[in-house]
LOVEXDREN-418205 format. One record per residue (C-alpha): residue number from 0; residue in three letters; x, z, y. Coordinates in nm, 4 decimals. Layout:
% residues N
@num:NUM, residu:ALA, u:X, w:Z, v:Y
...
END
This chain:
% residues 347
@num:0, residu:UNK, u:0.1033, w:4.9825, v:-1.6858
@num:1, residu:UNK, u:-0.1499, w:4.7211, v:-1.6701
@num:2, residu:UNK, u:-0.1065, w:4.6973, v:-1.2979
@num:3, residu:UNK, u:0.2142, w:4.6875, v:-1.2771
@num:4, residu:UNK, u:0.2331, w:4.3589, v:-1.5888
@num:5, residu:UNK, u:0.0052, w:4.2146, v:-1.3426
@num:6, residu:UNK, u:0.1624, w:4.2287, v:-1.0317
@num:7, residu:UNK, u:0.5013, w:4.1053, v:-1.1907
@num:8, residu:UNK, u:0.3055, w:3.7971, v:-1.3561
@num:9, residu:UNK, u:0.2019, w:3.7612, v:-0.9662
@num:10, residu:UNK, u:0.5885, w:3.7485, v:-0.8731
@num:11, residu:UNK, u:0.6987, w:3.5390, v:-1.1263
@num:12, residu:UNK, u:0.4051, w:3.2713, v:-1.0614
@num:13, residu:UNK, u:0.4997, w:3.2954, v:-0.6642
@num:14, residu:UNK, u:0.2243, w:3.1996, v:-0.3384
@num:15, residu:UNK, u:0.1210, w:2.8848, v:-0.5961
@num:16, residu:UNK, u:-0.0974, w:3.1048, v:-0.8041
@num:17, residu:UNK, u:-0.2310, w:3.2367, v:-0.5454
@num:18, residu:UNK, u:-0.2936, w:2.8940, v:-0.3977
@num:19, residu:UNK, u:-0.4497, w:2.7931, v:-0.7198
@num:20, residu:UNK, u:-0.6780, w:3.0804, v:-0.7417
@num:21, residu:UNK, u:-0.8185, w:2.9625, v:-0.3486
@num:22, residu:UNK, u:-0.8141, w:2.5895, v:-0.4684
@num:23, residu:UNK, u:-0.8902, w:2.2691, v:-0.2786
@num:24, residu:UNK, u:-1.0972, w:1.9644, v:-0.2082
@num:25, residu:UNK, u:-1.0594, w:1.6339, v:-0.4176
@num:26, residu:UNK, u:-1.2639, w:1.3167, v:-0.4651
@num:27, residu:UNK, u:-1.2517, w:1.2843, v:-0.8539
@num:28, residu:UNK, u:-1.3340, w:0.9780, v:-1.0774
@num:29, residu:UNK, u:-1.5224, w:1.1684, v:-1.3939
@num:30, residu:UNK, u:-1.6551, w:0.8429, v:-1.5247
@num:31, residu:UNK, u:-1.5143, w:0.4701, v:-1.4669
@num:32, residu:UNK, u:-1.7216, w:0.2184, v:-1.2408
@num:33, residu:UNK, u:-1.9450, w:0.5146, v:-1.1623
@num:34, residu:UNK, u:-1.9487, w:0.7054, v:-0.7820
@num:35, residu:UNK, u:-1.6526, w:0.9360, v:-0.7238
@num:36, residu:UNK, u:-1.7487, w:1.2750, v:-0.7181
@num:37, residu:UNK, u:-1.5956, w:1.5823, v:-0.4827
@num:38, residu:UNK, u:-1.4576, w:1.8754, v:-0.6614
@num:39, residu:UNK, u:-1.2768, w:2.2350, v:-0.5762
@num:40, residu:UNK, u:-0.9747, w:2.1811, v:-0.8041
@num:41, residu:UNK, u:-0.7205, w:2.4707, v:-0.8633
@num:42, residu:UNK, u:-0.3827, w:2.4182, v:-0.7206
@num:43, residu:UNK, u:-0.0974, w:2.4144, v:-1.0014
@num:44, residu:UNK, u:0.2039, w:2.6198, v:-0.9976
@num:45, residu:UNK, u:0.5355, w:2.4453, v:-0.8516
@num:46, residu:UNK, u:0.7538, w:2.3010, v:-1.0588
@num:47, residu:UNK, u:1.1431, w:2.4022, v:-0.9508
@num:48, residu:UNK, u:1.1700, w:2.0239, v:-0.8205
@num:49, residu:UNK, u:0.8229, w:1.9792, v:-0.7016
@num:50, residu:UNK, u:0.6831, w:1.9927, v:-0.3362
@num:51, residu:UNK, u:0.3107, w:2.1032, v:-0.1997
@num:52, residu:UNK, u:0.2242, w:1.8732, v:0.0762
@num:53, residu:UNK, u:-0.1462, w:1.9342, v:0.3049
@num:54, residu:UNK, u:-0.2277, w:1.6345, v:0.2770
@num:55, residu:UNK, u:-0.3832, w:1.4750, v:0.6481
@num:56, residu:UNK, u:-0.4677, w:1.1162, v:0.5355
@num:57, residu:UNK, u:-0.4799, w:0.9155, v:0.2185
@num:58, residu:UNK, u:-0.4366, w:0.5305, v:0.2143
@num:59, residu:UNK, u:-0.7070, w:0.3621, v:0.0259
@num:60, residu:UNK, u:-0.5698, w:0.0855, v:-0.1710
@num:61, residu:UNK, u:-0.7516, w:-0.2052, v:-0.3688
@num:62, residu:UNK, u:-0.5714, w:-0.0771, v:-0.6484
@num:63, residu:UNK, u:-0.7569, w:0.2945, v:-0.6418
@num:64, residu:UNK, u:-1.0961, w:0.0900, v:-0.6534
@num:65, residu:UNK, u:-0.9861, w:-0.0844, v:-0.9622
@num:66, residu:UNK, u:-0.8306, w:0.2221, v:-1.1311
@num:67, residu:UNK, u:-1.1531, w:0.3767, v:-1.1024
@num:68, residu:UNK, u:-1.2807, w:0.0819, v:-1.2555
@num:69, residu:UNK, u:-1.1009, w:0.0722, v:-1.5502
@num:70, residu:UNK, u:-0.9261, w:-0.2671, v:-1.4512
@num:71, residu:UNK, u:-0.5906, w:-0.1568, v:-1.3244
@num:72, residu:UNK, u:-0.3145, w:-0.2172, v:-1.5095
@num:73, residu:UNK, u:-0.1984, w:0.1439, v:-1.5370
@num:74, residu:UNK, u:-0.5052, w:0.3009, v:-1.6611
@num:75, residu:UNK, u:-0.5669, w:0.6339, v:-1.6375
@num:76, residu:UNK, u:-0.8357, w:0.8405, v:-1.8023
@num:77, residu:UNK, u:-1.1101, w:1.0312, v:-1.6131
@num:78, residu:UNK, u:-1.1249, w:1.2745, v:-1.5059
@num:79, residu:UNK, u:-0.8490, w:1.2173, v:-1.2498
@num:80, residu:UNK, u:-0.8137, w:1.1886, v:-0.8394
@num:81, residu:UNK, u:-0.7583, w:0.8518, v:-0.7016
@num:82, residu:UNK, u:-0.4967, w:0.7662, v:-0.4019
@num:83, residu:UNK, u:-0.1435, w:0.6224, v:-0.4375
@num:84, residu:UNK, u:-0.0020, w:0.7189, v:-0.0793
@num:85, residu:UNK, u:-0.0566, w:0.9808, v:0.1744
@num:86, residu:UNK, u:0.0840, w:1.1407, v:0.4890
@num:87, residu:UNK, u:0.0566, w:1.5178, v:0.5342
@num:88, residu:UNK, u:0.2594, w:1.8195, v:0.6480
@num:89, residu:UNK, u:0.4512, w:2.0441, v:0.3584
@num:90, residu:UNK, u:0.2915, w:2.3441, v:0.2723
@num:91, residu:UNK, u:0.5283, w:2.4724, v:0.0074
@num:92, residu:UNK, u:0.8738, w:2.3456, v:-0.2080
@num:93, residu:UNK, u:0.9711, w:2.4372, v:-0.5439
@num:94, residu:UNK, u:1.3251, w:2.6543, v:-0.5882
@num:95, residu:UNK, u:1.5390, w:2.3291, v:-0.6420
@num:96, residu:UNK, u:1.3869, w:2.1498, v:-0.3452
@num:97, residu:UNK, u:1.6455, w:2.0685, v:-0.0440
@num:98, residu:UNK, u:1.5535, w:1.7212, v:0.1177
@num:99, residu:UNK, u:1.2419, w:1.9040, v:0.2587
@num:100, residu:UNK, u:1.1080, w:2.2390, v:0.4041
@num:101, residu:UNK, u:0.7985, w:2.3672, v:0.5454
@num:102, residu:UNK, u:0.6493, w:2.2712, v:0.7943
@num:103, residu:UNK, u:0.8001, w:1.8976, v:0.7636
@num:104, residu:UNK, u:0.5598, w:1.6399, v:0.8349
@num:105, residu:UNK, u:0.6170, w:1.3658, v:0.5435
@num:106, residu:UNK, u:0.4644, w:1.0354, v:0.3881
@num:107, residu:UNK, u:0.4439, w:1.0242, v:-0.0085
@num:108, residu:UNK, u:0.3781, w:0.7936, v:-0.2926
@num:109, residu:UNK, u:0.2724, w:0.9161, v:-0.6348
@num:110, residu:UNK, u:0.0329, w:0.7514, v:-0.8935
@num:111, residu:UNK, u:-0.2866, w:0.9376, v:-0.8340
@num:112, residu:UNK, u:-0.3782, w:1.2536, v:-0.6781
@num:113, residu:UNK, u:-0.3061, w:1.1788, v:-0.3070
@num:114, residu:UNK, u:-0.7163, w:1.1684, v:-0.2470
@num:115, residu:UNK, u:-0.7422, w:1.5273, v:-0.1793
@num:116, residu:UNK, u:-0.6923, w:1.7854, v:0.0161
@num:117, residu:UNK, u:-0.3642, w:1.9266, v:-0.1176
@num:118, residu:UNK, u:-0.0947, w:1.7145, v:-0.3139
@num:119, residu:UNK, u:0.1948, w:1.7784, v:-0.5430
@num:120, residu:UNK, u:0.4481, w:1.5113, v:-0.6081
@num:121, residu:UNK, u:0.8595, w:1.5098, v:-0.6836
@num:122, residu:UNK, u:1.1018, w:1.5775, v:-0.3815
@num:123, residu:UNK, u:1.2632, w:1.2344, v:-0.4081
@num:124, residu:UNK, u:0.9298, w:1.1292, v:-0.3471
@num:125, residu:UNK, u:0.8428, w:1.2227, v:0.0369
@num:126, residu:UNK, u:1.0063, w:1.0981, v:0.3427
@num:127, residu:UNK, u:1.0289, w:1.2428, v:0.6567
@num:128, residu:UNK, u:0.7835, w:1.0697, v:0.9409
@num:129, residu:UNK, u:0.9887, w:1.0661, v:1.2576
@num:130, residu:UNK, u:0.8000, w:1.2413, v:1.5561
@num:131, residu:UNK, u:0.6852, w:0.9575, v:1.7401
@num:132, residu:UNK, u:0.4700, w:0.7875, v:1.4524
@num:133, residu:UNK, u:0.1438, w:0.9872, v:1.3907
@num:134, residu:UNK, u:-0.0034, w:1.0935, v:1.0835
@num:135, residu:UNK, u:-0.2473, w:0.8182, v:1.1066
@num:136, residu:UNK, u:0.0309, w:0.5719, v:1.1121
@num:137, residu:UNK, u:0.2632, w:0.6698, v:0.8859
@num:138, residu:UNK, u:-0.0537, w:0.6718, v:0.6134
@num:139, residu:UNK, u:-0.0357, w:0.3268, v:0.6560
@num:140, residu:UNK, u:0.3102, w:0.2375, v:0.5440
@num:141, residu:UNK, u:0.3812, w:0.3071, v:0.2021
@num:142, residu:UNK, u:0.2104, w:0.0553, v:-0.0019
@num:143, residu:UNK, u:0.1105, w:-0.2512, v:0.2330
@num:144, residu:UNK, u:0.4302, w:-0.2207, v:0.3938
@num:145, residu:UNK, u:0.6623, w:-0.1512, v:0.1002
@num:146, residu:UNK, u:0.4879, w:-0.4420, v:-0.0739
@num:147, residu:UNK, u:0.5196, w:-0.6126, v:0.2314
@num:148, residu:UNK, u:0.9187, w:-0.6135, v:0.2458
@num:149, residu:UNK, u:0.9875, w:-0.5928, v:-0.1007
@num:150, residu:UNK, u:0.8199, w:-0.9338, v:-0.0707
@num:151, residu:UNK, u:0.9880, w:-1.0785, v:0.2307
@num:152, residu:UNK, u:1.3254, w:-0.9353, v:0.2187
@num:153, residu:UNK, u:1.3845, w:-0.8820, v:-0.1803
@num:154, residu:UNK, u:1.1996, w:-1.1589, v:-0.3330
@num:155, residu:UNK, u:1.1255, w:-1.4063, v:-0.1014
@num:156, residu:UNK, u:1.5058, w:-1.3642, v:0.0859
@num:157, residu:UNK, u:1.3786, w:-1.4303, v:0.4298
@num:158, residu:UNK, u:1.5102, w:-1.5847, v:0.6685
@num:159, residu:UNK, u:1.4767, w:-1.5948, v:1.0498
@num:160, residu:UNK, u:1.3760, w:-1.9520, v:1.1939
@num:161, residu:UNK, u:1.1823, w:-1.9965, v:0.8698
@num:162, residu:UNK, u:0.7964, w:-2.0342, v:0.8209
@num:163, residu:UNK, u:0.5663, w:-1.8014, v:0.6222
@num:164, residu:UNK, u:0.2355, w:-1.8773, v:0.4450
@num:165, residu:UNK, u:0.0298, w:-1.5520, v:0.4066
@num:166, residu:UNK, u:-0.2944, w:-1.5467, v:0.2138
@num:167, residu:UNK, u:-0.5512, w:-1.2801, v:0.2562
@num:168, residu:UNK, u:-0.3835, w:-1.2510, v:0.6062
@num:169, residu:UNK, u:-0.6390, w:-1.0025, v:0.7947
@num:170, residu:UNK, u:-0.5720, w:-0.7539, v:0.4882
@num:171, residu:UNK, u:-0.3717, w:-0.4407, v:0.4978
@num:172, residu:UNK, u:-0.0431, w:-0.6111, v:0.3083
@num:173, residu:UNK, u:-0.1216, w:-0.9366, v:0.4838
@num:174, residu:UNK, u:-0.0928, w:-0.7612, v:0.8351
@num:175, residu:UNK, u:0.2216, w:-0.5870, v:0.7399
@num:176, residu:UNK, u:0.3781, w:-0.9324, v:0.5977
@num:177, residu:UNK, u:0.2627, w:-1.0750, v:0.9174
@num:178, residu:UNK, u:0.4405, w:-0.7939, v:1.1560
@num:179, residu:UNK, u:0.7387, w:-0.7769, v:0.9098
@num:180, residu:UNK, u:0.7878, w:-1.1400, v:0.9327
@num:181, residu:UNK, u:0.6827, w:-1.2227, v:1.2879
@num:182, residu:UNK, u:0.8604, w:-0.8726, v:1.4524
@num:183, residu:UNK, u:1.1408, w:-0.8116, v:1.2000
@num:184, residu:UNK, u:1.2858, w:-1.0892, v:1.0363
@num:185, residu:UNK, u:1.1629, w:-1.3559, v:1.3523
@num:186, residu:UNK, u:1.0029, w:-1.5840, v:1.1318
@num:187, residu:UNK, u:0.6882, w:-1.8028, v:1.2008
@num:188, residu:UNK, u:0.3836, w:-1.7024, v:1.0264
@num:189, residu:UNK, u:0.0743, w:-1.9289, v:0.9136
@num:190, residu:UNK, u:-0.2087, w:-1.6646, v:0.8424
@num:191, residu:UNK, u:-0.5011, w:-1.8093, v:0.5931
@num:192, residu:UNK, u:-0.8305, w:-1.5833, v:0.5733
@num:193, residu:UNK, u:-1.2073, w:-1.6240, v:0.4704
@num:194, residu:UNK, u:-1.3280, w:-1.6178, v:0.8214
@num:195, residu:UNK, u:-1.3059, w:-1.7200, v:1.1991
@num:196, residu:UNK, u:-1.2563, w:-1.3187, v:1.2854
@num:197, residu:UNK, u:-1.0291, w:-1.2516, v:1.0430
@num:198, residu:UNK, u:-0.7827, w:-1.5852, v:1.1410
@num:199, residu:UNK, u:-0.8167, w:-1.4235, v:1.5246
@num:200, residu:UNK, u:-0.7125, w:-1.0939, v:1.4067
@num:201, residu:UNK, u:-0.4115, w:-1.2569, v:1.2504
@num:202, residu:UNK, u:-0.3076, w:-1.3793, v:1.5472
@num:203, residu:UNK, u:-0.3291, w:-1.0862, v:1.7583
@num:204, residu:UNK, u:-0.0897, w:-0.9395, v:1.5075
@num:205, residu:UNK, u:0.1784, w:-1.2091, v:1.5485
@num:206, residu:UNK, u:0.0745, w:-1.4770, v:1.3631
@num:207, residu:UNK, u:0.1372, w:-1.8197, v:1.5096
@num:208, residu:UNK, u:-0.2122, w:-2.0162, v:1.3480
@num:209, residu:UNK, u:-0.4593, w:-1.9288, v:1.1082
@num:210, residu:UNK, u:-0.6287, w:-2.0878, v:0.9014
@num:211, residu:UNK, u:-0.9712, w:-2.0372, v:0.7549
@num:212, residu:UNK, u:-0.9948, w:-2.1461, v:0.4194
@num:213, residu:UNK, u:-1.3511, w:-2.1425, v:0.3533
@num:214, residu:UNK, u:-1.4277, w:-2.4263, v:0.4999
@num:215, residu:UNK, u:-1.1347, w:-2.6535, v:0.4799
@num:216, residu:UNK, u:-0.8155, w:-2.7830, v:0.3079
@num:217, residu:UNK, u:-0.5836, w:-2.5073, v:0.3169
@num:218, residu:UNK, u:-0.3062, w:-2.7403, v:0.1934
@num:219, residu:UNK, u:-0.4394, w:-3.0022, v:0.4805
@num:220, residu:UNK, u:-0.4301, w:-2.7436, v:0.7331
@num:221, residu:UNK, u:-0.0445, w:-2.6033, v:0.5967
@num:222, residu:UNK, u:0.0431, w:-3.0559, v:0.6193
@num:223, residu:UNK, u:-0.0961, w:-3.0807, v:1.0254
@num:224, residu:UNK, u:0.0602, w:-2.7499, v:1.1081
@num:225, residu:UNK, u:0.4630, w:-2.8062, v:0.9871
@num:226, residu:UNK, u:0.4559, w:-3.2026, v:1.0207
@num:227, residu:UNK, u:0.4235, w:-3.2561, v:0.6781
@num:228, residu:UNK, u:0.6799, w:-3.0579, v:0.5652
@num:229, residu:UNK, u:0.5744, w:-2.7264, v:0.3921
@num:230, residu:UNK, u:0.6629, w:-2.3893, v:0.4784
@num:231, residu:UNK, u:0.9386, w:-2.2311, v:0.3229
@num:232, residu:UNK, u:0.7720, w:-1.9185, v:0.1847
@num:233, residu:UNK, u:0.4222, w:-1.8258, v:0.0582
@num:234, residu:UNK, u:0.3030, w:-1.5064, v:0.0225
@num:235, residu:UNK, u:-0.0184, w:-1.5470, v:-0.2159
@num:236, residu:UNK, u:-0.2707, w:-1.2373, v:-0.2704
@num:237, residu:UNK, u:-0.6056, w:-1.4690, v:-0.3110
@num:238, residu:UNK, u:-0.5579, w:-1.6250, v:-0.6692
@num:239, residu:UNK, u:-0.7354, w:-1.8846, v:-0.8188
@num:240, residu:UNK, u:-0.7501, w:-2.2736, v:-0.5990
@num:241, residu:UNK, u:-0.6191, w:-2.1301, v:-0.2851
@num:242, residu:UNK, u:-0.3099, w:-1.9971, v:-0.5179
@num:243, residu:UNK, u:-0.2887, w:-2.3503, v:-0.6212
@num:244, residu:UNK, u:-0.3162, w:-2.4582, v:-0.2481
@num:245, residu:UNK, u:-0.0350, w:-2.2622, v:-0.0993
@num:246, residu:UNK, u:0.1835, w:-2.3892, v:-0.3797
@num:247, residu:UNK, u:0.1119, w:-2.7145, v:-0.2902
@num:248, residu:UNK, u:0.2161, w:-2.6035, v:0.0351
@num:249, residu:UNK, u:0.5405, w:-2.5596, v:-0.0384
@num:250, residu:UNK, u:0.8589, w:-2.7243, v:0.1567
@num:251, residu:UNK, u:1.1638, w:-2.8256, v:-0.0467
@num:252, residu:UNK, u:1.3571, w:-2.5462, v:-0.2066
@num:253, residu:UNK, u:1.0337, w:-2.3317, v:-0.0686
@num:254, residu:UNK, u:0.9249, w:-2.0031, v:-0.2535
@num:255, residu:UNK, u:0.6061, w:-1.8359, v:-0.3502
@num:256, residu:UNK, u:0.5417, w:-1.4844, v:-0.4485
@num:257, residu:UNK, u:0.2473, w:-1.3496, v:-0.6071
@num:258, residu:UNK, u:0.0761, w:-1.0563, v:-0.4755
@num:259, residu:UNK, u:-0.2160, w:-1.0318, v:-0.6087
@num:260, residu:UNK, u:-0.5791, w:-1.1791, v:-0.6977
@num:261, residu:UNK, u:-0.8385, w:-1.0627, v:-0.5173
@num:262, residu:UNK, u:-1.0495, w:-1.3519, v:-0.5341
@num:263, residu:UNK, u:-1.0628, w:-1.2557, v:-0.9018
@num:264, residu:UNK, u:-0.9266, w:-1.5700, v:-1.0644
@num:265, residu:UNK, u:-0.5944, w:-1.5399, v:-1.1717
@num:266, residu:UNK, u:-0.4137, w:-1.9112, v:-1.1805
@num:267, residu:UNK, u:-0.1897, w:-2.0843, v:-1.4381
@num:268, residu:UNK, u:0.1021, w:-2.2195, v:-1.2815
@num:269, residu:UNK, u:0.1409, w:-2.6379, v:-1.3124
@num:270, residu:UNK, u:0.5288, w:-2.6333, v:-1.3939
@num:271, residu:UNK, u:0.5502, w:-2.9933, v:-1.2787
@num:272, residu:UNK, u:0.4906, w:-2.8625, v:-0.8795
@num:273, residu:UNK, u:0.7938, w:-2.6231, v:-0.9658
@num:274, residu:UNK, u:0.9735, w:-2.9418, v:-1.0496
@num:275, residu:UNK, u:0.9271, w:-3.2343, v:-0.7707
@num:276, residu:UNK, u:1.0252, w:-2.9805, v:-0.5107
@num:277, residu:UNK, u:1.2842, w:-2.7722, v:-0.6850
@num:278, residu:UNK, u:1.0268, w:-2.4795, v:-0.5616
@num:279, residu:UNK, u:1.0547, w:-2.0671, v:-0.7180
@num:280, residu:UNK, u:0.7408, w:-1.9047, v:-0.8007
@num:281, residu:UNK, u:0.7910, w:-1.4941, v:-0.8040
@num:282, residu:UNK, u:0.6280, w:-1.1794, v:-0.7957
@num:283, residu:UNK, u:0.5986, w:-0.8602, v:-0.6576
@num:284, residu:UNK, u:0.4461, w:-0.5634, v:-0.7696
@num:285, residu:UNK, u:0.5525, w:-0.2285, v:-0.5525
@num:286, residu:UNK, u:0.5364, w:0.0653, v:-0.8254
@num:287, residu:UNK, u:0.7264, w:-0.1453, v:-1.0782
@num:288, residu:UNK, u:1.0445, w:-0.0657, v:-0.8318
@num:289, residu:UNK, u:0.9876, w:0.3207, v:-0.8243
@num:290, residu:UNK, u:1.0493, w:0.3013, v:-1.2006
@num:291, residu:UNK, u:1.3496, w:0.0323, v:-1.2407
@num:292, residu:UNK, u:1.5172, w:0.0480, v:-0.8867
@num:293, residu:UNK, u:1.3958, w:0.3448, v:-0.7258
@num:294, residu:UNK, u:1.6865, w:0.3298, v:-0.4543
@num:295, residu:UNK, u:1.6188, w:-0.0130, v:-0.3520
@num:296, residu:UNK, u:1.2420, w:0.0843, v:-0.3104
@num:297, residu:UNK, u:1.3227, w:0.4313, v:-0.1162
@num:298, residu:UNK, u:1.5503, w:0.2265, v:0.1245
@num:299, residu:UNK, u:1.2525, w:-0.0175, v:0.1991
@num:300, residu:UNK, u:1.0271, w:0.3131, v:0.2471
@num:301, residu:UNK, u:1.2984, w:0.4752, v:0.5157
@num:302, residu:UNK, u:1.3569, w:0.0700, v:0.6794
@num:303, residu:UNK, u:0.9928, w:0.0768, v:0.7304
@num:304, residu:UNK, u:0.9649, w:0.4089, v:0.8952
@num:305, residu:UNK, u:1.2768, w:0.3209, v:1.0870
@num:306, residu:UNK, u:1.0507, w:-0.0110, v:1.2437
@num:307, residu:UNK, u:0.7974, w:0.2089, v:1.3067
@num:308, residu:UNK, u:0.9818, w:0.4633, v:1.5376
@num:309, residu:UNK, u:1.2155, w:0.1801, v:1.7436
@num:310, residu:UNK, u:0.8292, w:0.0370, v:1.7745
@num:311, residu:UNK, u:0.9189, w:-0.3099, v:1.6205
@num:312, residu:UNK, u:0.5887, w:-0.2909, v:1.3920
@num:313, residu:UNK, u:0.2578, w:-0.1677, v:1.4461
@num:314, residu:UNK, u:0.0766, w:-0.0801, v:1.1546
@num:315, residu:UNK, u:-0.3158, w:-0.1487, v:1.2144
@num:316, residu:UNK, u:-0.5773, w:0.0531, v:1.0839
@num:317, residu:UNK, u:-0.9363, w:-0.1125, v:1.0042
@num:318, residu:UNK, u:-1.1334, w:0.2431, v:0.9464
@num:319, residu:UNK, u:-1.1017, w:0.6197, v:0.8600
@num:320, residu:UNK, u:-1.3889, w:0.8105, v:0.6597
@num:321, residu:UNK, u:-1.3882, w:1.1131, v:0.6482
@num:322, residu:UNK, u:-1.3119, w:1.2310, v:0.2200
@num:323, residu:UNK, u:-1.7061, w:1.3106, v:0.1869
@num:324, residu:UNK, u:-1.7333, w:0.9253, v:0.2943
@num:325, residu:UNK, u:-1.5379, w:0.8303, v:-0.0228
@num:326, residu:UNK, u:-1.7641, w:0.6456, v:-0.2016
@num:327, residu:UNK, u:-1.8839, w:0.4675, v:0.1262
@num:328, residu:UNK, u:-1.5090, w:0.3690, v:0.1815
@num:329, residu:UNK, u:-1.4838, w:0.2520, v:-0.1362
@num:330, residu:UNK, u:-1.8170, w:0.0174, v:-0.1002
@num:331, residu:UNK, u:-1.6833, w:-0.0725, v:0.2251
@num:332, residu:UNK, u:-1.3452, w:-0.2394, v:0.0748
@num:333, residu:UNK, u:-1.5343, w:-0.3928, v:-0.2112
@num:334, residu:UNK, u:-1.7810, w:-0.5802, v:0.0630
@num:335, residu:UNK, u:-1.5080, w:-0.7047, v:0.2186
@num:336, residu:UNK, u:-1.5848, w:-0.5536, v:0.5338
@num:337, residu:UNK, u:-1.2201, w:-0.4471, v:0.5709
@num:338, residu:UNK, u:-0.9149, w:-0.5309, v:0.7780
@num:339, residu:UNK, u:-0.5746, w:-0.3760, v:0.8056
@num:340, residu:UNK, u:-0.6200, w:-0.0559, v:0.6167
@num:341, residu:UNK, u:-0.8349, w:0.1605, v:0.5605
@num:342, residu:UNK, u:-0.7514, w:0.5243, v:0.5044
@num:343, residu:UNK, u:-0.9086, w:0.8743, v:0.4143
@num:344, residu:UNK, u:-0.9251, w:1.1462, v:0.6576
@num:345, residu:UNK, u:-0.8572, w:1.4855, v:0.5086
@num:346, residu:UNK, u:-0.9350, w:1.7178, v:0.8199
END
């Protein structure tokens, strides 16, 4: 009798109990600002809606550093696993699922959760990664990218012929504005960075000049390179005076969206710049649209993969460590050794 209780709880729980008895590998943050830690976690049973994805690579995101801080704005309470965005193969689907099966090789978005070994996130969640874009690749595109065109195309309305500011131009988001803009939408792009290397990288990426605003006038620069007329859009993830700077930068009718701060500072805006040049100051913030306009922010998830198989952008990738590497990776963002992204290898 006992057996036979047991072996029907075994049918009704399905291969995910099993799964959860084997487990998997995650990087875990157990206390905030302190080193992440790798666990065996069990894997959960499926929800009806719910898909199991391997997961091959995880994009590390500024964002996961300050989570684990304590200093993002969703907080989350330890423990928990890190990583907003992954790209993997699907291992298993829940009873309801139908946009995916196994075997499918997919890119996802969720919270937390995606640094480990095995994820589980909501169907709507995953797209398909067309053959000819790697794993590698597609790890890249969620967040930089997404933020990148939500930016350009929804905020910022693009347009082709005009001129782009990027700050923070040799980062992961700044590369994808730069290949969105330069590739896509057939702007001309003004990359500003904290160093020589960073400007040259910039450039190899499609941006027409850079400009290295450590040691000069970023506004001064912006003045020489457009004749004195401003560029039409700013895309500002630095904070603080160079903030200031690219809104001074500004043409007529020009628009800036804010990003970010990873200089730390974040700026007041004067409202008598907005004034003089009849000039919009926006912002962007990627997860915000999974929440209020969730089709809007799947369409710019699918355009991007789209790009990326007709070869129109090429994501760039700075470094891959390995998940043991973790806290390394982490160190290695926070030094600002980075450029372009760098992900988590799974394998």
């Amino acid at each position: 009798m006992a057996a036979a209780a047991a072996a029907r709880r075994i049918s009704a729980l399905g291969l995910a109990s099993l799964r959860g008895a084997r487990g998997y590998r995650a990087a875990q943050c157990t206390e905030l600002a302190k080193p992440l830690i790798l666990r065996d976690l069990p894997a959960s049973p499926l929800q009806p809606h719910q898909v199991r994805v391997g997961v091959q690579y995880c994009g590390l995101n500024f964002a996961d550093i300050l989570a684990c801080q304590g200093l993002y704005q969703d907080r989350h309470t330890p423990p928990f696993t890190p990583g907003m965005e992954f790209s993997g193969t699907v291992m298993e689907t829940g009873e309801n699922v139908s946009a995916v099966k196994e075997g499918y090789r997919v890119i996802g978005v969720t919270g937390t959760k995606a640094m480990a070994a095995e994820c589980v996130v909501d169907e709507k969640m995953l797209w398909q990664i067309p053959d000819s874009v790697s794993h590698e690749d597609a790890a890249v595109l969620p967040i930089a990218y997404g933020t990148a065109w939500l930016a350009l195309c929804r905020r910022a309305r693009l347009q082709p012929g005009e001129t782009v500011l990027v700050t923070a131009g040799a980062g992961a988001t700044g590369l994808a504005i730069i290949d969105l803009a330069a590739n896509v939408f057939q702007a001309k792009v003004i990359a500003a960075a904290g160093s020589d290397p960073k400007c040259e990288l910039a450039m190899t990426r499609g941006a027409s000049h850079g400009v290295n605003y450590s040691r000069g006038s970023l506004r001064e620069e912006v003045k020489a390179l457009t004749g004195s007329r401003g560029v039409d859009v700013a895309i500002e993830a630095v904070g603080g005076d160079v903030f200031k700077a690219a809104l001074q930068s500004l043409a007529w009718e020009g628009r800036i969206v804010v990003m970010g701060f990873a200089g730390g500072k974040i700026p007041s805006i004067p409202a008598n710049l907005l004034l003089l040049k009849n000039v919009s100051a926006m912002g962007v913030y990627c997860s915000r649209y999974q929440q209020e306009d969730f089709p809007l922010f799947s369409s710019a998830i699918s355009s991007i993969l789209q790009y990326c198989q007709e070869g129109k952008i090429y994501p760039h990738i700075g470094a891959v460590f390995n998940l043991e590497e973790v806290n390394e990776a982490f160190n290695h963002v926070l030094q600002r050794k980075s450029t372009g992204k760098v992900i988590i290898s799974m394998k």
